[in-house]
C-alpha positions as CSV (number, residue, x, y, z in Angstrom):
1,X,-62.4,-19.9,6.4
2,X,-64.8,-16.6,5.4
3,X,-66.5,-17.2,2.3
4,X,-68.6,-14.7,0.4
5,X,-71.0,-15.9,-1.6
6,X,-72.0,-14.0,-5.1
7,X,-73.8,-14.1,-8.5
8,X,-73.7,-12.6,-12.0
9,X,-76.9,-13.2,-13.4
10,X,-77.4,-16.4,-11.5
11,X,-74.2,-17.6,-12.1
12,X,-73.3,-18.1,-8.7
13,X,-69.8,-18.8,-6.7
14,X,-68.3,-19.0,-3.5
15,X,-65.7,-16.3,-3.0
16,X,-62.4,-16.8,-1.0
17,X,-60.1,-13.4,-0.1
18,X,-56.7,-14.9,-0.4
19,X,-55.1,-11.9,-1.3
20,X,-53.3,-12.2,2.6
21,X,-52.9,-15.1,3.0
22,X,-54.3,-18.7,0.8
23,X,-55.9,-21.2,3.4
24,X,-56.9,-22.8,0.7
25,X,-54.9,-26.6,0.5
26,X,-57.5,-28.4,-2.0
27,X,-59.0,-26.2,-3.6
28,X,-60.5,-28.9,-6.5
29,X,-61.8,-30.8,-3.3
30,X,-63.0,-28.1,-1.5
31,X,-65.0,-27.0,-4.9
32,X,-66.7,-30.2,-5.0
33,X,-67.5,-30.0,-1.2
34,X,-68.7,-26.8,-1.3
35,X,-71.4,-26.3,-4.8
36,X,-73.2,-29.4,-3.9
37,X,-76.5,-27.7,-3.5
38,X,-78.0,-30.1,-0.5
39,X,-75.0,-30.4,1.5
40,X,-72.7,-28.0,0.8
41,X,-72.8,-23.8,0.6
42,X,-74.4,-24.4,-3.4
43,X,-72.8,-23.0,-6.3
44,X,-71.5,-23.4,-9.7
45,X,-68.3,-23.7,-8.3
46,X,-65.4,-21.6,-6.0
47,X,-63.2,-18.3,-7.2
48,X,-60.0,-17.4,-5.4
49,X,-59.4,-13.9,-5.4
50,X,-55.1,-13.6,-5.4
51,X,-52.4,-11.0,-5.2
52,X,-50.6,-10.7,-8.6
53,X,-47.5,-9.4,-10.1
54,X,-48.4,-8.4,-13.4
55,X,-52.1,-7.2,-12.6
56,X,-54.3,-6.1,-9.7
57,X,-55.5,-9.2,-8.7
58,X,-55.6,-12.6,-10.2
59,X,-58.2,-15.4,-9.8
60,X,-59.0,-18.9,-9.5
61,X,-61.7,-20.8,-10.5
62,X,-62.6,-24.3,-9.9
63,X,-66.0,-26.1,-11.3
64,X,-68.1,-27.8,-9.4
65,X,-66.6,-30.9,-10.4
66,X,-63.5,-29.7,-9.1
67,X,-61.8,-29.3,-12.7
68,X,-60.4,-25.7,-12.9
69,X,-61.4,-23.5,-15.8
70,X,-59.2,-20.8,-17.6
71,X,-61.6,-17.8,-17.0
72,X,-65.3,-17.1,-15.9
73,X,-66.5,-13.8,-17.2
74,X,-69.2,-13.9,-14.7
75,X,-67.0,-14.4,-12.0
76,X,-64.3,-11.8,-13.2
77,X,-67.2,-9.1,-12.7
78,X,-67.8,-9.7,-9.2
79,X,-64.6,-9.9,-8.2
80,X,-64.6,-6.4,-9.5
81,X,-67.2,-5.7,-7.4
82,X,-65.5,-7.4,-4.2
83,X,-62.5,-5.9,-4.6
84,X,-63.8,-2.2,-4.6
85,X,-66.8,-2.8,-1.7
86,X,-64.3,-4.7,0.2
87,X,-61.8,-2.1,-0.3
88,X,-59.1,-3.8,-1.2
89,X,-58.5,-1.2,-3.8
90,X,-59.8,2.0,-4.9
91,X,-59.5,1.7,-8.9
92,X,-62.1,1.8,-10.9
93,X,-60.3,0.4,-13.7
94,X,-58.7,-2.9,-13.1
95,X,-56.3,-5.9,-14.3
96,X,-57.2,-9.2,-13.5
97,X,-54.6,-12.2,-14.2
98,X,-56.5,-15.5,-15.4
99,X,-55.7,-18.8,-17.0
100,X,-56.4,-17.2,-19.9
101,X,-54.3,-14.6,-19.9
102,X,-55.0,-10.8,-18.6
103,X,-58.7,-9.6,-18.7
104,X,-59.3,-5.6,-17.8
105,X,-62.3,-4.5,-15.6
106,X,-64.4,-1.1,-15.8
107,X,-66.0,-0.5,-12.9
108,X,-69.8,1.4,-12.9
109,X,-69.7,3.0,-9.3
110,X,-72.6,4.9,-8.2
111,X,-72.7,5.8,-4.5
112,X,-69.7,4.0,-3.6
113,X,-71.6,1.2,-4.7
114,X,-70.4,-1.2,-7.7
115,X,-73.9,-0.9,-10.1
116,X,-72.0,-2.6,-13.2
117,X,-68.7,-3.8,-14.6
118,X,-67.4,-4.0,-18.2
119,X,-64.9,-6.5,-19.0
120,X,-62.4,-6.6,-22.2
121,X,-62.5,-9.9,-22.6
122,X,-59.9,-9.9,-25.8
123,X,-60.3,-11.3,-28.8
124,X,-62.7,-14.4,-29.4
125,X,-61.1,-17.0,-31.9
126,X,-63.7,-18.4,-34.3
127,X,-62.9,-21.5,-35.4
128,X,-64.8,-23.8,-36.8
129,X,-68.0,-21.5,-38.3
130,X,-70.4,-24.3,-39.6
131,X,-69.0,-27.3,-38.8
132,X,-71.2,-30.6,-38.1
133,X,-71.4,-33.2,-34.8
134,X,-73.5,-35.8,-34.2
135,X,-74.4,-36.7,-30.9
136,X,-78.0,-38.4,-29.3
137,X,-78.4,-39.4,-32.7
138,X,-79.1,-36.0,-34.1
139,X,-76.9,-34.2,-36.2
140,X,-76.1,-30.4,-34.9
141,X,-74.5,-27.8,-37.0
142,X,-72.0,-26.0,-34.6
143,X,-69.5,-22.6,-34.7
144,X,-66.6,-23.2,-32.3
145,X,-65.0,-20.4,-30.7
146,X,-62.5,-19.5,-28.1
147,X,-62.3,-16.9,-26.0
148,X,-60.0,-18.2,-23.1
149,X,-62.4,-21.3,-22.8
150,X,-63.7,-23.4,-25.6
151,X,-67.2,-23.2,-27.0
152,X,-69.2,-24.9,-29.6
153,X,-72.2,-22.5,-30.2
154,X,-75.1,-24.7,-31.8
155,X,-77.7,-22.2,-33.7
156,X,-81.3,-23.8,-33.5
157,X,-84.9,-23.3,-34.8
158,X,-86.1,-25.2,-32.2
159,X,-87.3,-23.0,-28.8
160,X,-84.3,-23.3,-26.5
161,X,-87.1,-23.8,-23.3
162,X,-88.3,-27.2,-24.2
163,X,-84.5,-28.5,-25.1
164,X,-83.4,-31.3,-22.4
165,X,-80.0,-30.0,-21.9
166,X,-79.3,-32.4,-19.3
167,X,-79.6,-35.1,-22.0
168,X,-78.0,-33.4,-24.6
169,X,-75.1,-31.6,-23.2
170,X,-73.1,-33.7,-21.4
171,X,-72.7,-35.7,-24.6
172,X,-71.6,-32.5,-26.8
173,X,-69.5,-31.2,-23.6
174,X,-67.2,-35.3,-24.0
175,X,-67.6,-35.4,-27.5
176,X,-64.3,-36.2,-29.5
177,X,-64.1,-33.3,-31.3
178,X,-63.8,-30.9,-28.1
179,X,-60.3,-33.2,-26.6
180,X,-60.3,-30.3,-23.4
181,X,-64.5,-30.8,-23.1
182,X,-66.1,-27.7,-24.5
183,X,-69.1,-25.6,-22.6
184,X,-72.4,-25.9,-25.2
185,X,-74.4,-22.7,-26.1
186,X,-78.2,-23.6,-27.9
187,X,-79.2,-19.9,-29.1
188,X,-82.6,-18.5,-30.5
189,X,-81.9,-15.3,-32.9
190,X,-84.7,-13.1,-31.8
191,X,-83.6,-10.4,-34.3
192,X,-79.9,-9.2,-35.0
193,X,-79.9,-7.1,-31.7
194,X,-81.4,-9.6,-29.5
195,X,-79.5,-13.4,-28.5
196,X,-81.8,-16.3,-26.5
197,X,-79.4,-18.8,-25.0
198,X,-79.2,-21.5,-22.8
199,X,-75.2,-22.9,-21.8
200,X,-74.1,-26.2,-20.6
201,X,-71.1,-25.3,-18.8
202,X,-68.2,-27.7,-18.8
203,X,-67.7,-29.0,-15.4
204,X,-70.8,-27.6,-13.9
205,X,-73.6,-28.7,-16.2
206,X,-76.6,-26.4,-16.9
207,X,-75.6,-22.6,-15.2
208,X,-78.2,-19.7,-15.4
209,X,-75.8,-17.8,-17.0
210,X,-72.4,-18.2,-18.8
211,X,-70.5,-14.5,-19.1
212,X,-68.1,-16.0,-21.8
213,X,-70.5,-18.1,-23.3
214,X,-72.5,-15.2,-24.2
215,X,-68.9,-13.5,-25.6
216,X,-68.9,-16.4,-27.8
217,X,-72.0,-16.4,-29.3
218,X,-72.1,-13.1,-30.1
219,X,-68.9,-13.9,-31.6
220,X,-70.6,-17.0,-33.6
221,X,-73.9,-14.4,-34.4
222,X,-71.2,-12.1,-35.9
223,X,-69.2,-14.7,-38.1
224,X,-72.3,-16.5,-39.4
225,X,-73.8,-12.7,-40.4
226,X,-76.8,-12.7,-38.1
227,X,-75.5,-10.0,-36.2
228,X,-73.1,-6.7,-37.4
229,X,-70.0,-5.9,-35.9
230,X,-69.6,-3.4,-33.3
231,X,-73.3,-3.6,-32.2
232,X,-74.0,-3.9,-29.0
233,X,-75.9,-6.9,-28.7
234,X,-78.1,-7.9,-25.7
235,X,-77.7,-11.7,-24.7
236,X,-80.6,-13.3,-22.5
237,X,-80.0,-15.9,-20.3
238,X,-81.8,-17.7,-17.5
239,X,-80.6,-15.3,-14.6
240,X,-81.2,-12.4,-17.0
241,X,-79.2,-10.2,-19.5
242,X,-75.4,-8.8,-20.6
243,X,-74.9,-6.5,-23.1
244,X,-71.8,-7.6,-25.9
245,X,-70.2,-5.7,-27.9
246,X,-67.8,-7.8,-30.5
247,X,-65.5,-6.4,-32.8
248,X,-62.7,-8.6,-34.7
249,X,-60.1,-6.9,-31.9
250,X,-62.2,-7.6,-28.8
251,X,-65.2,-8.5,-26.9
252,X,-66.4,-6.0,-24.3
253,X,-69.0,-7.8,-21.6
254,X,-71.3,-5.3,-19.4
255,X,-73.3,-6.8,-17.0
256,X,-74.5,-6.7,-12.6
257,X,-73.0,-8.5,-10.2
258,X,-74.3,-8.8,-6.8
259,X,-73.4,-9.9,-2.8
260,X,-75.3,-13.1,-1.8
261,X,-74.6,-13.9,1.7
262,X,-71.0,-14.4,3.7
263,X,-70.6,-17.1,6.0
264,X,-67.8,-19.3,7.6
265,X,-66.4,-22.7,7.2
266,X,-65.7,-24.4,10.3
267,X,-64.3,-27.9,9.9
């Protein structure tokens, strides 16, 4: 099997082109085979790039613990980007069938060359604005949103560098409130414009970036009034930056994606 590997921001998957013809038996198995970082190709997880009959492509995505998730905003950009280099189609504007329902793809072309891709996400459902969890005996206060994948968005005053998320999120991700798991967000507020975050992503653990956990906590910044509507809003992450734009219709994610390396599996 041809794999091609790829990254938004850091966010990093292995790509499969089963538009042809799916090789792909176990693909849970073959997730958790392939993103161990030490024996395996390394990754966050795999994405499965389909034929569809209600869009232009559909997708897959299993974590790396081989638990598949709804929709990967990260990953839904560079399939944009695969789809047009690879020239499996020559659209600039796309349809992409998820878990989640359909997500639609503006691709930034320059060159022949994919420099960006915006994603309308939909609309994020806010849930739970200020709700409170406790969990490594602290008590957080927490916004939960949805936006094809669950969220609980945790606002702090503490500097998101020094948190141990690898003590703190895995007992948020399981905690009883969240029955499906949820991915964790810890955000600074830099100013109304300007988001610092760090994500726990369920199934994966700590990611350098999380496409629709920055969608939700803009959404959150918007709801709790630390950010206006309709802004665009710039998100920082480990891997680097995506511009949001949240209104109460939709979410609109702009960000790079980029080629890795390609390779082939050879049992």
């Amino acid at each position: 099997m041809k794999f091609t590997k790829m990254h938004g921001i850091g966010n990093d998957y292995i790509y499969f082109d089963c538009t042809k013809e799916n090789t792909i038996g176990d693909p849970s198995a073959l997730s958790i085979k392939l993103s161990d970082r030490h024996f395996g190709v390394g990754g966050d997880g795999i994405v499965m790039i389909l034929p569809s009959e209600k869009a232009d492509f559909r997708m897959r995505m299993f974590n790396a613990d081989g638990s598949e998730g709804a929709m990967c905003g990260n990953a839904s950009r560079c399939i944009g980007k695969y789809v047009y280099e690879k020239g499996l189609t020559d659209k600039t504007e796309l349809s992409l069938e998820t878990k989640s329902g359909l997500k639609y793809l503006s691709l930034n072309v320059e060159n022949e060359r994919v420099t960006s891709v915006s994603v309308d996400m939909g609309k994020a459902k806010v849930g739970v604005v200020r709700g409170t969890l406790r969990a490594n005996n602290t008590e957080y206060i927490y916004t939960f949103v949805d936006v094809g994948n669950p969220h609980c968005v945790i606002f702090t005053d503490d500097n998101v560098e020094d948190l141990e998320l690898e003590k703190i999120g895995p007992s948020i991700e399981n905690h009883e409130l969240f029955p499906d798991r949820a991915n964790v967000e810890f955000v600074n507020v830099v100013d109304e414009f300007n988001l610092r975050m760090r994500v726990w992503e369920r199934g994966s653990g700590e990611t350098w970036a999380c496409g629709t956990g920055a969608c939700a906590v803009t959404a959150a910044a918007v709801r709790n009034g630390i950010s206006e509507s309709g802004s665009d809003i710039t998100v920082r992450l480990n891997g680097g930056n995506l511009s949001i734009n949240c209104t109460d219709d939709k979410v609109i994610m702009t960000g790079p994606a980029e080629f890795v390396f390609e390779g082939e599996i050879k049992e």
